[in-house]
PDB file of the backbone (N, CA, C, O) and the ligand in Angstrom, with CONECT records:
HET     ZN  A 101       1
ATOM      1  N   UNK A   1      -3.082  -4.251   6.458  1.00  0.00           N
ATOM      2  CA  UNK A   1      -1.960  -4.452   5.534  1.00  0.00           C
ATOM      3  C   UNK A   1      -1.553  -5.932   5.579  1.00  0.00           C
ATOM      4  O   UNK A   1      -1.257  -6.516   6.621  1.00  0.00           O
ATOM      5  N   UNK A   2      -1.564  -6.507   4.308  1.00  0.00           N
ATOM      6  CA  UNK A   2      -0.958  -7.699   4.202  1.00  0.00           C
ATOM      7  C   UNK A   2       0.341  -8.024   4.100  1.00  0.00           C
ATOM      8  O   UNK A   2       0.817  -7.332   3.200  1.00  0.00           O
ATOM      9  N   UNK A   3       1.126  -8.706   4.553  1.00  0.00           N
ATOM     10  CA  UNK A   3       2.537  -9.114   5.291  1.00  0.00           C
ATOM     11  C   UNK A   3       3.124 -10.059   4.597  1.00  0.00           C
ATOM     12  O   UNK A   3       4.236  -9.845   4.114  1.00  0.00           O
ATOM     13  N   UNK A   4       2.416 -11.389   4.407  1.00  0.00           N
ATOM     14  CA  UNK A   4       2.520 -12.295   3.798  1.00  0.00           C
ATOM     15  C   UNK A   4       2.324 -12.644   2.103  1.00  0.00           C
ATOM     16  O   UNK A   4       1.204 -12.580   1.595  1.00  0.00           O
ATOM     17  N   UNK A   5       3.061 -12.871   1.619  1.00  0.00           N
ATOM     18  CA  UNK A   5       2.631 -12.777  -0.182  1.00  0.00           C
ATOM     19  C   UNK A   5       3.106 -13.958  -0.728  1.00  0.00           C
ATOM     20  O   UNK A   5       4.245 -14.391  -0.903  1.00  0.00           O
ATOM     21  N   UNK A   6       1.794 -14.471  -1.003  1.00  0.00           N
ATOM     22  CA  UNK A   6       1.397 -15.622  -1.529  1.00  0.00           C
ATOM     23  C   UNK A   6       2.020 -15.894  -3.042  1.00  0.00           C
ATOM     24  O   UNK A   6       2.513 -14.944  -3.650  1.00  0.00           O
ATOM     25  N   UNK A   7       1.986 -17.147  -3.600  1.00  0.00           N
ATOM     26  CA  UNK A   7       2.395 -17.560  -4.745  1.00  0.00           C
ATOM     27  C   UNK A   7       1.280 -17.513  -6.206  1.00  0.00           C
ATOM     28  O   UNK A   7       1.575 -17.385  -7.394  1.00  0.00           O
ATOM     29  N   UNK A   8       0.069 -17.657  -5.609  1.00  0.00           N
ATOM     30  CA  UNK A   8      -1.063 -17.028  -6.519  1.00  0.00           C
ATOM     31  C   UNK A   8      -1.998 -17.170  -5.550  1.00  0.00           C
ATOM     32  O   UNK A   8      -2.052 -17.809  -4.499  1.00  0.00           O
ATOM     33  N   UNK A   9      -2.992 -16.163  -6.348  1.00  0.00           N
ATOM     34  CA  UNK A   9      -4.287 -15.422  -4.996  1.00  0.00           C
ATOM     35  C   UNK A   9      -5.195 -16.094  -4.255  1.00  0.00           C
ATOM     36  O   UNK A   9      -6.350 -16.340  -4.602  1.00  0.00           O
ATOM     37  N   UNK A  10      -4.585 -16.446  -3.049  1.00  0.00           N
ATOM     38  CA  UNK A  10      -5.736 -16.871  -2.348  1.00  0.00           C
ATOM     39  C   UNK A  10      -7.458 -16.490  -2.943  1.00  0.00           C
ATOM     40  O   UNK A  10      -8.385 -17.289  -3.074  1.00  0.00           O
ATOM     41  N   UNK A  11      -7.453 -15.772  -3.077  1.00  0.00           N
ATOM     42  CA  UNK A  11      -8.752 -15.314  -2.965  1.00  0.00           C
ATOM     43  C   UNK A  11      -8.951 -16.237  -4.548  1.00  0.00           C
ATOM     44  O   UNK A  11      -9.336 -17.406  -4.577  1.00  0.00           O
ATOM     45  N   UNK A  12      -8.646 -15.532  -5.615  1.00  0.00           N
ATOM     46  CA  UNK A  12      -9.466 -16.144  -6.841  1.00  0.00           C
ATOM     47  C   UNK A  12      -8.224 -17.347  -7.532  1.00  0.00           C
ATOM     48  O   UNK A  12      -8.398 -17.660  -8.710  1.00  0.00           O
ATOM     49  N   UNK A  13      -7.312 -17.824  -6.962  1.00  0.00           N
ATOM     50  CA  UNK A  13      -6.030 -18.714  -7.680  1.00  0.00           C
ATOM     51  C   UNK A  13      -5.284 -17.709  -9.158  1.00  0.00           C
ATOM     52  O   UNK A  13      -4.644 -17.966 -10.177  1.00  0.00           O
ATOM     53  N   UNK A  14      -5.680 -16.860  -8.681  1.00  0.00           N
ATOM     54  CA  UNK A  14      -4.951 -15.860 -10.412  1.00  0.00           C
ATOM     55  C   UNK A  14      -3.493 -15.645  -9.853  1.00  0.00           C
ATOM     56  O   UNK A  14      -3.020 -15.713  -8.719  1.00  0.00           O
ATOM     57  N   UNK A  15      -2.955 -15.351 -11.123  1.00  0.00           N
ATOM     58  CA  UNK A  15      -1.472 -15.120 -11.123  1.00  0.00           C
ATOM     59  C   UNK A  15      -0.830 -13.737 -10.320  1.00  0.00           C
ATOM     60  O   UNK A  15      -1.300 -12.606 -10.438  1.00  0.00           O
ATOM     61  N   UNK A  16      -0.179 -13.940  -9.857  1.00  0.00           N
ATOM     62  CA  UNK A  16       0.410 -12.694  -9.000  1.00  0.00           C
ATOM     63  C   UNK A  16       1.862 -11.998  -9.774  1.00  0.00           C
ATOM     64  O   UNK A  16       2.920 -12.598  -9.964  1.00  0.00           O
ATOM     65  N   UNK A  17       1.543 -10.553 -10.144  1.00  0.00           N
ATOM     66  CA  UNK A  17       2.602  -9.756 -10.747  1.00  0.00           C
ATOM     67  C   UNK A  17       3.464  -8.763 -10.060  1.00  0.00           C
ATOM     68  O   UNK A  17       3.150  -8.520  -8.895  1.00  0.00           O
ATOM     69  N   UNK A  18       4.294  -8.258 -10.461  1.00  0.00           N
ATOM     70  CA  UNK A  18       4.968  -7.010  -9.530  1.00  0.00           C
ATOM     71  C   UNK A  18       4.512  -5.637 -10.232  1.00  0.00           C
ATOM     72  O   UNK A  18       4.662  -5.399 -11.430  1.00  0.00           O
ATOM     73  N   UNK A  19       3.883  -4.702  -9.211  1.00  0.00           N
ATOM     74  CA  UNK A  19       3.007  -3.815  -9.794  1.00  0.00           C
ATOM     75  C   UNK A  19       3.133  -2.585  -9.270  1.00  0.00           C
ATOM     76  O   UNK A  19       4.280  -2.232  -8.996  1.00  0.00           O
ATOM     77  N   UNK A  20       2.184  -1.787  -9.046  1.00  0.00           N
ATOM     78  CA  UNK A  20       1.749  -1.078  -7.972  1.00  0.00           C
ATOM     79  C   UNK A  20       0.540  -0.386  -7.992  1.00  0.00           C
ATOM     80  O   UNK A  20      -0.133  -0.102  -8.982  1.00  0.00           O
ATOM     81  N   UNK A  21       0.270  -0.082  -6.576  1.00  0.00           N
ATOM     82  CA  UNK A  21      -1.170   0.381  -6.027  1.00  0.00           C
ATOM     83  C   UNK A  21      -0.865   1.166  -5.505  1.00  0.00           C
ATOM     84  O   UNK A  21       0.275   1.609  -5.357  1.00  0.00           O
ATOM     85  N   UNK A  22      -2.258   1.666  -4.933  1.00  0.00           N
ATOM     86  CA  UNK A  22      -2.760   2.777  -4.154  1.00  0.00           C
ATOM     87  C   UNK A  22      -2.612   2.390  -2.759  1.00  0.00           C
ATOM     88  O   UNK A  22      -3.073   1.289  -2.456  1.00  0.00           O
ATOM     89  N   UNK A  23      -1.928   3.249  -1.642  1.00  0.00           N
ATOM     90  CA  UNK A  23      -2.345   2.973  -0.301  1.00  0.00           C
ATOM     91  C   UNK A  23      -2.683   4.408   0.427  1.00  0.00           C
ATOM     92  O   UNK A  23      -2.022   5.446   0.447  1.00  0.00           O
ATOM     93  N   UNK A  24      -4.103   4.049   1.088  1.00  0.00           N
ATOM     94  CA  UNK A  24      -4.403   4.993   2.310  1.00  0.00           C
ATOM     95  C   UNK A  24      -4.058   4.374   3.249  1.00  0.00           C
ATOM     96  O   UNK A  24      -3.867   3.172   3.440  1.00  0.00           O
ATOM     97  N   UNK A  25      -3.903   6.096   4.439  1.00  0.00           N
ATOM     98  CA  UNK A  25      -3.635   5.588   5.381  1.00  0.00           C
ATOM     99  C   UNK A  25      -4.965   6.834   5.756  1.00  0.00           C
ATOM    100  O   UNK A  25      -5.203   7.889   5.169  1.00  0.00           O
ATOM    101  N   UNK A  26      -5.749   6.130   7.108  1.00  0.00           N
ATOM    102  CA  UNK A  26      -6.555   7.027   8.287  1.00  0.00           C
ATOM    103  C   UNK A  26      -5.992   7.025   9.169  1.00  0.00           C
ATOM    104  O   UNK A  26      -5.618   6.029   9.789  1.00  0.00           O
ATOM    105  N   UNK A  27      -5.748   8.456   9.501  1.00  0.00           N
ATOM    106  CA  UNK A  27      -4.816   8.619  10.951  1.00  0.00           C
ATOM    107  C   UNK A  27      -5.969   9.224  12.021  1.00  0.00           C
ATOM    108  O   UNK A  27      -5.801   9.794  13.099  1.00  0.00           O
ATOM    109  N   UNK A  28      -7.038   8.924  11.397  1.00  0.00           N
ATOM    110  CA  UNK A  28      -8.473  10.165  11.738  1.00  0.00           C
ATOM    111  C   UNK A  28      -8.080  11.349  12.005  1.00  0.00           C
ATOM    112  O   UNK A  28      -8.931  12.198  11.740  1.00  0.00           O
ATOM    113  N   UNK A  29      -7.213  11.702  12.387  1.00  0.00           N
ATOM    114  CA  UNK A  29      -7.122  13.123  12.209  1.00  0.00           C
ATOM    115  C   UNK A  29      -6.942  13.776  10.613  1.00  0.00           C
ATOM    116  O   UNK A  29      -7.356  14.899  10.324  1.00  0.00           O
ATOM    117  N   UNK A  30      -6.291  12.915   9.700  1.00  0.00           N
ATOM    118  CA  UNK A  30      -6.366  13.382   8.094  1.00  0.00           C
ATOM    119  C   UNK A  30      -6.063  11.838   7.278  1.00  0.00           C
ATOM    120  O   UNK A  30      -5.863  10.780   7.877  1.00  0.00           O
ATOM    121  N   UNK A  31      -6.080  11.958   6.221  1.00  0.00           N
ATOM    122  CA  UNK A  31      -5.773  11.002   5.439  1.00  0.00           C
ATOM    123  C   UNK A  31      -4.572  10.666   4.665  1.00  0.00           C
ATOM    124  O   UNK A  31      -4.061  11.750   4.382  1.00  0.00           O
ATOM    125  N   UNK A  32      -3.950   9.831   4.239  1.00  0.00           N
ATOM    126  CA  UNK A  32      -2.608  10.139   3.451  1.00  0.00           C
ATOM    127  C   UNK A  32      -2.729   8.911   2.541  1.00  0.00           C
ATOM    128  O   UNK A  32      -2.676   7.738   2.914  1.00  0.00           O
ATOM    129  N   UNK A  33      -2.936   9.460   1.017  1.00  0.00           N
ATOM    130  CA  UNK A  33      -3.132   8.633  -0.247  1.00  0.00           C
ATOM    131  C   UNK A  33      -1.795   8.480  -0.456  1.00  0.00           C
ATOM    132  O   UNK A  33      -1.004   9.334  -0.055  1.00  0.00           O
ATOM    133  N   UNK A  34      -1.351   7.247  -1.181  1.00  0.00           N
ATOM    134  CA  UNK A  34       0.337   7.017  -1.226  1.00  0.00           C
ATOM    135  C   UNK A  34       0.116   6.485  -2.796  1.00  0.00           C
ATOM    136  O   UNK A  34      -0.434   5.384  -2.834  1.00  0.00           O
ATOM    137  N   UNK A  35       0.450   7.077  -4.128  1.00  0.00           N
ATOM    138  CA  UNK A  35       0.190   6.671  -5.154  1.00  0.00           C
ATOM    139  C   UNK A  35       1.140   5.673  -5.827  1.00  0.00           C
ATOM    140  O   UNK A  35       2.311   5.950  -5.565  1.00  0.00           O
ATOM    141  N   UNK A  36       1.020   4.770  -6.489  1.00  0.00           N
ATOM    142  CA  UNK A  36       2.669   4.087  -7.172  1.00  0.00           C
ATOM    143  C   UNK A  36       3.166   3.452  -6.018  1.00  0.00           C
ATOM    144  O   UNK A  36       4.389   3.311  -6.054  1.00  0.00           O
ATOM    145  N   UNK A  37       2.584   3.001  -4.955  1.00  0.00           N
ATOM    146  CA  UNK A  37       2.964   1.907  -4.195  1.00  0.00           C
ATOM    147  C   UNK A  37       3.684   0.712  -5.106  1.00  0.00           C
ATOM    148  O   UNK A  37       3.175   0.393  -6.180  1.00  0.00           O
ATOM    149  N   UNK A  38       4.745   0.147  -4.681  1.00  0.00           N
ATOM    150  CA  UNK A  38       5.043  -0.977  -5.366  1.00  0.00           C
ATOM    151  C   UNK A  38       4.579  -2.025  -4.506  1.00  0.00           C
ATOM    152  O   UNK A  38       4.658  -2.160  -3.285  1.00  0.00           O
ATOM    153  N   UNK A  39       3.944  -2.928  -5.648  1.00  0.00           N
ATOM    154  CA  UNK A  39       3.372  -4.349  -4.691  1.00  0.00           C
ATOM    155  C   UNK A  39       2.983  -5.414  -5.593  1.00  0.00           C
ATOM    156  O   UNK A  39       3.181  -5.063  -6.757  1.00  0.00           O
ATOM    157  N   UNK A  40       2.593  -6.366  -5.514  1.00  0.00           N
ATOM    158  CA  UNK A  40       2.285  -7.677  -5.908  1.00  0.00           C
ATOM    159  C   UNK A  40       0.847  -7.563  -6.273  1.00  0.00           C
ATOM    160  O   UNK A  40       0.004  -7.816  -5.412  1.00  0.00           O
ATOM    161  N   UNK A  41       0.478  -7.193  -7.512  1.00  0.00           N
ATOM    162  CA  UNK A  41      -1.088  -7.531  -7.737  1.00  0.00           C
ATOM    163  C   UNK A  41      -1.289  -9.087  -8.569  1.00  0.00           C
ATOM    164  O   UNK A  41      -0.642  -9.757  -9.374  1.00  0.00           O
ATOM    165  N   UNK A  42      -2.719  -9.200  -7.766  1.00  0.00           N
ATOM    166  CA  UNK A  42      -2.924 -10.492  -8.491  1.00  0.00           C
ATOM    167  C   UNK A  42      -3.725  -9.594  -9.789  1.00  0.00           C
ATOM    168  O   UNK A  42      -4.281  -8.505  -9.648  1.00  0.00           O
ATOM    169  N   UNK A  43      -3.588 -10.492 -11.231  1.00  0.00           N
ATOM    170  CA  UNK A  43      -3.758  -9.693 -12.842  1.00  0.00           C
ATOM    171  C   UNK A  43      -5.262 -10.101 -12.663  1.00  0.00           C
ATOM    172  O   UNK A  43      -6.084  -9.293 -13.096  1.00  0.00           O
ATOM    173  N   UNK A  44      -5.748 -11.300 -12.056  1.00  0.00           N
ATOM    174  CA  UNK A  44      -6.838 -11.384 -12.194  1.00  0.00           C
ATOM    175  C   UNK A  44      -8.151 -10.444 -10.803  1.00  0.00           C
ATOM    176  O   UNK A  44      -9.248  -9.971 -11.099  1.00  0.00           O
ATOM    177  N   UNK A  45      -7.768 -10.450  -9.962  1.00  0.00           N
ATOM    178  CA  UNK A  45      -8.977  -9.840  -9.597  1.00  0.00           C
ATOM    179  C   UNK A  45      -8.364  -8.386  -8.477  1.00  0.00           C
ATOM    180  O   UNK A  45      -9.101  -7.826  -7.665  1.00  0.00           O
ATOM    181  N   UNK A  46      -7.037  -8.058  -8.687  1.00  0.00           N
ATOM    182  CA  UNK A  46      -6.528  -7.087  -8.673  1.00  0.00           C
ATOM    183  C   UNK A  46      -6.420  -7.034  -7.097  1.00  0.00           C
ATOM    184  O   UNK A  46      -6.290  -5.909  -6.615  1.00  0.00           O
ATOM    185  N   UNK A  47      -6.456  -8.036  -6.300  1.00  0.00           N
ATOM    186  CA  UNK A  47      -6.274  -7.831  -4.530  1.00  0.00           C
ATOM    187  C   UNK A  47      -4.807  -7.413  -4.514  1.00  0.00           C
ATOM    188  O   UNK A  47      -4.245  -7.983  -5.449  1.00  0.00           O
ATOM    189  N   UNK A  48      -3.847  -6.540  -3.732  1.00  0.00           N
ATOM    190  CA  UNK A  48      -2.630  -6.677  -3.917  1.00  0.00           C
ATOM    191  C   UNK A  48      -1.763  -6.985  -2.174  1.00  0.00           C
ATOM    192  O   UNK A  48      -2.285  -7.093  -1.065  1.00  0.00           O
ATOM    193  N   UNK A  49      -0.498  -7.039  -2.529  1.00  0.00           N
ATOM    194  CA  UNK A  49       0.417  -7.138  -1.587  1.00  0.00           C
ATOM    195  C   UNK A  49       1.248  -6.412  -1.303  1.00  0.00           C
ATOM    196  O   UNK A  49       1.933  -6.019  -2.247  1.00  0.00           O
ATOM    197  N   UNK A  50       1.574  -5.919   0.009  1.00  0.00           N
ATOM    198  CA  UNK A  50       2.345  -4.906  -0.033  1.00  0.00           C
ATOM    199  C   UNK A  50       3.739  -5.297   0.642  1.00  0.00           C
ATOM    200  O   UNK A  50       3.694  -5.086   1.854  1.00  0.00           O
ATOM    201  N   UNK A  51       5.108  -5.865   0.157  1.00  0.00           N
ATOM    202  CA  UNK A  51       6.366  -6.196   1.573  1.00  0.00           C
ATOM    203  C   UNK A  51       6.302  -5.027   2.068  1.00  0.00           C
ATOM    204  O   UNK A  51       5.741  -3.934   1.987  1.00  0.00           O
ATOM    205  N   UNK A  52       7.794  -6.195   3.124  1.00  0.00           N
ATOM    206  CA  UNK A  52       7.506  -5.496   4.267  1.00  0.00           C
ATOM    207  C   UNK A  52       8.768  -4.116   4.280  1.00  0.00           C
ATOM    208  O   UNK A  52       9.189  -3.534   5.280  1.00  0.00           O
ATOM    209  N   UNK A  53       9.132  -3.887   2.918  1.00  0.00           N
ATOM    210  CA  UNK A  53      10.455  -3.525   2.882  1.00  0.00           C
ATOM    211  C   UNK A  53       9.854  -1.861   2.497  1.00  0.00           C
ATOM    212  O   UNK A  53      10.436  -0.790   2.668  1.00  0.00           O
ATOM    213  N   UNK A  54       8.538  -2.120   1.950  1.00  0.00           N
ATOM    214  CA  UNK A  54       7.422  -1.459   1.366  1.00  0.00           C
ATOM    215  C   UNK A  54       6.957  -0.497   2.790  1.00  0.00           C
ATOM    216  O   UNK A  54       7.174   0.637   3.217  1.00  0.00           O
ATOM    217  N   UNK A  55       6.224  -1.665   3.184  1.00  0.00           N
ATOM    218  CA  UNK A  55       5.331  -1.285   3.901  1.00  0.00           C
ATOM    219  C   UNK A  55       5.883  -0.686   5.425  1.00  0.00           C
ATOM    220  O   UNK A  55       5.132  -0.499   6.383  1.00  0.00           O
ATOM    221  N   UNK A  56       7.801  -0.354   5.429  1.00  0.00           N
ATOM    222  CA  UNK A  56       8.190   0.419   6.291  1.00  0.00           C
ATOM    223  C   UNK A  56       8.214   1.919   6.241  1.00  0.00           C
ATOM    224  O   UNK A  56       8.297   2.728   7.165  1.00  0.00           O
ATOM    225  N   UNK A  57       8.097   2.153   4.571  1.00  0.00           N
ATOM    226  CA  UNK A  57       8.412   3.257   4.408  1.00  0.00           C
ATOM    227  C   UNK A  57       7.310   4.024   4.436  1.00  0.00           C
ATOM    228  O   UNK A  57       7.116   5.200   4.746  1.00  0.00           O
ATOM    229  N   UNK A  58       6.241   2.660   3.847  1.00  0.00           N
ATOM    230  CA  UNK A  58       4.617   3.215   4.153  1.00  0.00           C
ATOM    231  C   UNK A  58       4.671   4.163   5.791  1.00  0.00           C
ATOM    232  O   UNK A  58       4.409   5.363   5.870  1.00  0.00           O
ATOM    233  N   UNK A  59       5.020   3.390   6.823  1.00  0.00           N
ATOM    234  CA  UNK A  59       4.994   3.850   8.021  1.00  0.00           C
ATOM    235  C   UNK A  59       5.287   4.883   8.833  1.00  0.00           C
ATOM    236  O   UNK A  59       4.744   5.355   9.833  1.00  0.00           O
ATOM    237  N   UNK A  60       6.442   5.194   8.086  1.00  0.00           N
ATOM    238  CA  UNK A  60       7.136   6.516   7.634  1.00  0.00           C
ATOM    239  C   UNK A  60       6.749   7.625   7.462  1.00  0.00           C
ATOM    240  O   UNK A  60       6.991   8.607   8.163  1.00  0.00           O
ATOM    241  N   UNK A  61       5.678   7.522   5.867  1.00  0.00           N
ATOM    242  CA  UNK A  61       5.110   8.512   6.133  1.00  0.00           C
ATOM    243  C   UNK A  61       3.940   8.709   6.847  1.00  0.00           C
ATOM    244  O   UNK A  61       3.409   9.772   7.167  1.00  0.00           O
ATOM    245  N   UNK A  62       3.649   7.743   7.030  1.00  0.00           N
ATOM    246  CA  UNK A  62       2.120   8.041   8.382  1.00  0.00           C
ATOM    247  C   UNK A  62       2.445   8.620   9.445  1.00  0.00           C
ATOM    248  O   UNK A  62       1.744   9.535   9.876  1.00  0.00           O
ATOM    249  N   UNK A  63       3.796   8.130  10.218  1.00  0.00           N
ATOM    250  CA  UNK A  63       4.017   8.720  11.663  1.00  0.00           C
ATOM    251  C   UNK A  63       4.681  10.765  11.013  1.00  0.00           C
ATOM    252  O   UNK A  63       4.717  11.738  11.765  1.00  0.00           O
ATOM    253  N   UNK A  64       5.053  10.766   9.603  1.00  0.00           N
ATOM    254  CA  UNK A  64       5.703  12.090   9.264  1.00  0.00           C
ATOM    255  C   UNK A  64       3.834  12.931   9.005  1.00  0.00           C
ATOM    256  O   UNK A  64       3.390  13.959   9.516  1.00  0.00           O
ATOM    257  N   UNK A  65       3.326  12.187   8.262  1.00  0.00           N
ATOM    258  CA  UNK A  65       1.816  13.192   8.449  1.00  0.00           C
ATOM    259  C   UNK A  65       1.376  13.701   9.663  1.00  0.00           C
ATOM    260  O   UNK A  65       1.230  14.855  10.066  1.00  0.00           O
ATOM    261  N   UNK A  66       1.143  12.300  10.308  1.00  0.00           N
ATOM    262  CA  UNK A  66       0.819  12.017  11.631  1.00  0.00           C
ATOM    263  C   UNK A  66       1.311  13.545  12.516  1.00  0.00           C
ATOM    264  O   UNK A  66       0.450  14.080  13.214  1.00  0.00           O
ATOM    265  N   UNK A  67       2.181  13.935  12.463  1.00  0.00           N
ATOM    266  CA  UNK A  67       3.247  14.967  13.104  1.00  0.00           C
ATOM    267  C   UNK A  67       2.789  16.586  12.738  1.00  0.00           C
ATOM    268  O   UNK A  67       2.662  17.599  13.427  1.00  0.00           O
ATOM    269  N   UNK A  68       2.594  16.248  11.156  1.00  0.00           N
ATOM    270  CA  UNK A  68       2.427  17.480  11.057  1.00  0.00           C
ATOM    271  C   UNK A  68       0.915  17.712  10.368  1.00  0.00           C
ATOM    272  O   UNK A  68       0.660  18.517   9.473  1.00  0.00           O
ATOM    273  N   UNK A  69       0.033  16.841  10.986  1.00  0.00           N
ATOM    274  CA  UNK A  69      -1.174  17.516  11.460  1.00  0.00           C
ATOM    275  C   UNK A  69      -2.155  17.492  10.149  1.00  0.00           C
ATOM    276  O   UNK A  69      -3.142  18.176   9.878  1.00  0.00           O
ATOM    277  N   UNK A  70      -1.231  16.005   9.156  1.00  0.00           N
ATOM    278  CA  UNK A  70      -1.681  16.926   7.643  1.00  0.00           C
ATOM    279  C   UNK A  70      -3.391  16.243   7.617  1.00  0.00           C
ATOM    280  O   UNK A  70      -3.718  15.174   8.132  1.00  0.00           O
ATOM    281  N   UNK A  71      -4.150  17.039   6.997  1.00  0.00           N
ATOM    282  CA  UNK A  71      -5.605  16.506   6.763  1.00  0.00           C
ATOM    283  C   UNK A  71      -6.054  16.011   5.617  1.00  0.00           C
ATOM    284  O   UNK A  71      -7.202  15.656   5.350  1.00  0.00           O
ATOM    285  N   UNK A  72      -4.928  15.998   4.825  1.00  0.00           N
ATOM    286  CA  UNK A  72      -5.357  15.570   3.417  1.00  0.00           C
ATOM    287  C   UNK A  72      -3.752  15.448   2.438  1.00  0.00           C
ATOM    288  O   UNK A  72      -3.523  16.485   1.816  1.00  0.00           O
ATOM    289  N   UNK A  73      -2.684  14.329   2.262  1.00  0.00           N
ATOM    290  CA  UNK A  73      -1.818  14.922   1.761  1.00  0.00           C
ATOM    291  C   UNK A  73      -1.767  13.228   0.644  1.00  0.00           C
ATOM    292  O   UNK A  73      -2.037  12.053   0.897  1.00  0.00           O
ATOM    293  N   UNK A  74      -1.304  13.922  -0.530  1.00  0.00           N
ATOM    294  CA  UNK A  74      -1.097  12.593  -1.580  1.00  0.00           C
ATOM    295  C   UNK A  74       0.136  12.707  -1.970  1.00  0.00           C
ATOM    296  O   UNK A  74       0.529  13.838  -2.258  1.00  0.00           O
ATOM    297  N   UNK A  75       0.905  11.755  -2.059  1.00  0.00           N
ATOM    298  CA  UNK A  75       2.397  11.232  -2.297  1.00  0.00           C
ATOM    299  C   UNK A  75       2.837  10.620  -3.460  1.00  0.00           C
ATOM    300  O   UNK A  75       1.860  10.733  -4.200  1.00  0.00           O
ATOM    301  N   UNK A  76       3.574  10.129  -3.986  1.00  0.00           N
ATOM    302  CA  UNK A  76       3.534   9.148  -5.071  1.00  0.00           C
ATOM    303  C   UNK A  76       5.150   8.843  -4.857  1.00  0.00           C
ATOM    304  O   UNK A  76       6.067   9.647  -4.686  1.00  0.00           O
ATOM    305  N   UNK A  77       5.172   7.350  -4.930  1.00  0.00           N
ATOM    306  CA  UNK A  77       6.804   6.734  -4.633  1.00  0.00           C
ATOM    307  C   UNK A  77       7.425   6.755  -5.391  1.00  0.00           C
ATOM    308  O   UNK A  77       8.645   6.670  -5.245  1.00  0.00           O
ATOM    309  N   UNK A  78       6.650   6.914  -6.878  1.00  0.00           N
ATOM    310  CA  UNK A  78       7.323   5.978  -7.901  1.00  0.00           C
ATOM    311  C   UNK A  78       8.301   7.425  -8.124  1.00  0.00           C
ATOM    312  O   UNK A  78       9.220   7.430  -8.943  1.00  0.00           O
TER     313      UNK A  78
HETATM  314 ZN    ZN A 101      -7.021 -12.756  -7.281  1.00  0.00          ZN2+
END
């Protein structure tokens, strides 16, 4: 997970928008797809960013799957 969010994309210099993505998480014991993530995509080659204001709640639900053992569960924030 990226922490830091840049002003345009390291990777290709494209413009960076407020968006959202997809996040997995592997807990190896199951997986947890998180749909409608809000985050920072760059328009051009689509790498994104996730804060950190984000990426607590991300955590959230990993340690709440995590718990209850799930092997497969999909979410959506938006
Ligand atoms: Zn890019």
């Amino acid at each position: 997970m990226k922490r830091h969010i840049p002003s345009k994309c390291p990777l290709c210099g494209g413009k960076i928008e407020r968006g959202t993505t997809t996040f997995t998480v592997d807990l190896k014991t199951g997986v947890v797809v998180v749909r409608n993530v809000p985050a920072l995509v760059c328009l051009q080659c689509g790498e994104d960013w996730i804060e950190n204001s984000t990426s607590i709640q991300l955590e959230d639900i990993a340690a709440r799957a995590k718990m209850q053992n799930t092997q497969l569960e999909m979410i959506s924030m938006a």
